[in-house]
N, C-alpha and C positions, 0 to 999 in steps of 0.2 A: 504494500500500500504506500501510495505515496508521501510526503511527509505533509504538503497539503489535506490531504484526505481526513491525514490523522489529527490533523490540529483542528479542524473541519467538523469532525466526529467530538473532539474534547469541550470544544466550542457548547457542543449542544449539553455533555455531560454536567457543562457549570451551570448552566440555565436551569436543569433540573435538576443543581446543588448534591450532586452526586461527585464529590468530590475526589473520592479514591480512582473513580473510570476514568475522569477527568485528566487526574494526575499520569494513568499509567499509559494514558495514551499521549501524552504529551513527551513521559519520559521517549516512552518510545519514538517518538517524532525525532529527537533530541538523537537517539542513538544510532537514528537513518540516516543524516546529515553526514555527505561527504568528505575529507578530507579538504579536497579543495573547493569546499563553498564557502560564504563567508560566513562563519558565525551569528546564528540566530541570537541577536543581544535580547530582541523583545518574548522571543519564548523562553531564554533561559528568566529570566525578570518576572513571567507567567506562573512558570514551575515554582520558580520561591514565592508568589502570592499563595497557590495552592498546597505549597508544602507548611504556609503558614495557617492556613487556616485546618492542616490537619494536625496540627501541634508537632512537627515534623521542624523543631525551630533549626538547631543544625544544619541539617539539609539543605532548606532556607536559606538560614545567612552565608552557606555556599555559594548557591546559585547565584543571590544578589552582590556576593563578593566578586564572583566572575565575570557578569553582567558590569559594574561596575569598572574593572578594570581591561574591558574593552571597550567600552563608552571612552575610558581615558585615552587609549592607544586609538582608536577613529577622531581624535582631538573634539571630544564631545562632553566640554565638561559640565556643562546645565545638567544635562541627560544624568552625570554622575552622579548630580548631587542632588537632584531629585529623588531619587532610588533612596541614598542617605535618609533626606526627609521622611520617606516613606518607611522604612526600616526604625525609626526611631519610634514615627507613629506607632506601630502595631507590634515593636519589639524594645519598649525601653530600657530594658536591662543589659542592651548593647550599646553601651557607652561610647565601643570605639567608630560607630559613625560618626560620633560628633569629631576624631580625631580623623577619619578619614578626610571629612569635611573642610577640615581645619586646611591640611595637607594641599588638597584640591584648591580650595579660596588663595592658600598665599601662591600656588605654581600660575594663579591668573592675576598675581599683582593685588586680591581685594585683602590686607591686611589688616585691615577693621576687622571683616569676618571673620578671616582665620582665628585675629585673640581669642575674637567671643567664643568661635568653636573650642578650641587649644585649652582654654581657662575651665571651660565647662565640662569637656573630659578629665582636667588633673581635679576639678571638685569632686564628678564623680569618681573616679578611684581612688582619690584620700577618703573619702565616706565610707566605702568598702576596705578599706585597711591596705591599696595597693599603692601605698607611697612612693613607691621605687619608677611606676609607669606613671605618675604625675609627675614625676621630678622627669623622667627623663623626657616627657611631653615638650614641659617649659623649656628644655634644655633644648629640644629639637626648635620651639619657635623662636627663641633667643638667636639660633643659628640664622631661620629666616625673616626674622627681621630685628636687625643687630642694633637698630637705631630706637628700639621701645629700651628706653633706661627703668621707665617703674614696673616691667614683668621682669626685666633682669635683677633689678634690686630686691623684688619680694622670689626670684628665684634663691638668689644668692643668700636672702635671708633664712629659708627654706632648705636650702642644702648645709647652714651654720647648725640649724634646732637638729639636724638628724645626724651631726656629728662627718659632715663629708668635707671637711674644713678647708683641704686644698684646694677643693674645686670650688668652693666659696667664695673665697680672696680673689681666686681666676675671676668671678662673674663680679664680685666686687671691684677691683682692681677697673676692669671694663667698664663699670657705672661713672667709676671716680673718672674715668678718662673723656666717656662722653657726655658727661655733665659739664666738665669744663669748655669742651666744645662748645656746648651751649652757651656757656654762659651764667651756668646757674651755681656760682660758686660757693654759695653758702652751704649749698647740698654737699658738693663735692668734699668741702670741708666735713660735715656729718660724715661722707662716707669714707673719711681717709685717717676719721677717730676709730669709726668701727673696725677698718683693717688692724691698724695698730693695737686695738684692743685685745682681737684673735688671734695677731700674728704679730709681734712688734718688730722682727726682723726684716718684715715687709721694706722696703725702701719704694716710695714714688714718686715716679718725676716731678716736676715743678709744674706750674700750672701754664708759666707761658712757655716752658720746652714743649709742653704736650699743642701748645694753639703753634705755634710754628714749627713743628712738625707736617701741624694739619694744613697749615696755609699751601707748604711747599708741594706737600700730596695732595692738595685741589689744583695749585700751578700745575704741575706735573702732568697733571689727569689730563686737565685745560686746554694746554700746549700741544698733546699729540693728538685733538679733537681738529687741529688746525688742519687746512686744507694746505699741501704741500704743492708750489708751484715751480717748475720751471721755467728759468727765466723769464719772458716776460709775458706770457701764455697759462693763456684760463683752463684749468682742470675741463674734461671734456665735460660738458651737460651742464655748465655754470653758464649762468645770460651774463651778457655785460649789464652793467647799470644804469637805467636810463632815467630821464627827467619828467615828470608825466607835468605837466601845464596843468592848472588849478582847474577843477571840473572837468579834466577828462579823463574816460575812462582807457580810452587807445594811447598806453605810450610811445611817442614817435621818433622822438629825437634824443641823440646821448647828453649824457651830465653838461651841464655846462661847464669850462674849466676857471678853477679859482681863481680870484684875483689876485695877480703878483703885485706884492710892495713893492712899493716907488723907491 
């Protein structure tokens, strides 16, 4: 039978909430798909609905884990994280959607949502007693995005209360460095009490070695952003620069050239 036929026939099984027929014709769908066709993302996504409602949760967050992670590999990451949404609805005791979520939101730049995901999976597993995968959650968002100084600072304070002291200083050490970046020096100050407190052998740099350092690594960055010309010839695909006359929108004629001193 075809795999159309059988998904055709499952179709009818859910309608008349006969769950199990549903399921086994679906699997079977699932197991007639050839090697080289493309991955049914929306049947495997079906199976974990029906695996969920036969209390079959495993199974489930199988299906939606793989469905999931070829939603990412087809560069479909709404699709992802809908599924997420959906898995949390009807399965809230899998906390690591919300880390899957997390993951997903900052590989597309939205780092608002990632915190909120990233914070709300290390609440749930400190609530359950798994302290170790909330630390290393933060630890993993700290990595992607380096420039949140107050989840590194209640990281870092967080890895002091469980006794993980080296790696503390490290995320303290980072607070102190980019708060003086900022500018928020009275903080930096707090936070260069509290190294010395836990560690006094700490030694760190001064506050303006640390801003001109940073100046010279934004030069730096800046400089090689520059468009490198020969001689007296414009990179290919650059316009020259032209003069547009006030109120019009067709520019026609090049710059005017400056006035030489008399």
């Amino acid at each position: 039978m075809k795999v159309e036929e059988l998904k055709e026939q499952a179709r009818r099984h859910e309608q008349r909430e006969e769950w199990q027929k549903a399921f086994d014709l679906y699997t079977t769908a699932l197991g007639s798909q050839s090697e080289d066709e493309a991955p049914d993302i929306a049947l495997l996504n079906r199976v974990g609905d029906i695996q969920t409602r036969l209390g079959q949760i495993d199974g489930a967050v199988g299906h939606y884990e793989q469905a999931i992670d070829l939603y990412l590999e087809a560069e479909l990451p709404n699709n992802a994280i809908a599924i997420c949404k959906k898995v949390l609805r009807n399965l809230p005791d899998r906390p690591v959607f919300f880390l899957r979520m997390g993951q997903i939101r900052a590989s597309q730049g939205f780092l608002t949502d990632a915190r909120q995901n990233f914070l709300e999976y290390a609440e749930r597993q400190t609530a359950v007693g798994d302290v170790e995968s909330a630390l290393n959650a933060l630890i993993e968002f700290v990595e992607l995005s380096p420039e949140d100084v107050e989840i590194r600072q209640g990281l870092a304070s967080q890895l002091e209360s469980h006794d993980r002291t080296e790696e503390a200083v490290q995320q303290y050490r980072e607070t102190y460095r980019r708060l003086v970046i900022l500018g928020r020096d009275e903080e930096a100050a707090e936070v260069s009490e509290k190294i010395q407190e836990i560690d006094p052998e700490t030694a760190l740099p001064d506050p303006e070695e640390i801003r001109t350092r940073n100046r010279r690594k934004n030069l730096k960055t800046w400089s090689w952003s520059l468009p490198v010309w020969v001689g007296s010839r414009r990179p290919i695909g650059m316009r020259r620069r032209v003069w547009m006359p006030s109120g019009s929108s067709s520019p026609r004629l090049p710059c005017p050239p400056r006035p030489t001193r008399a």
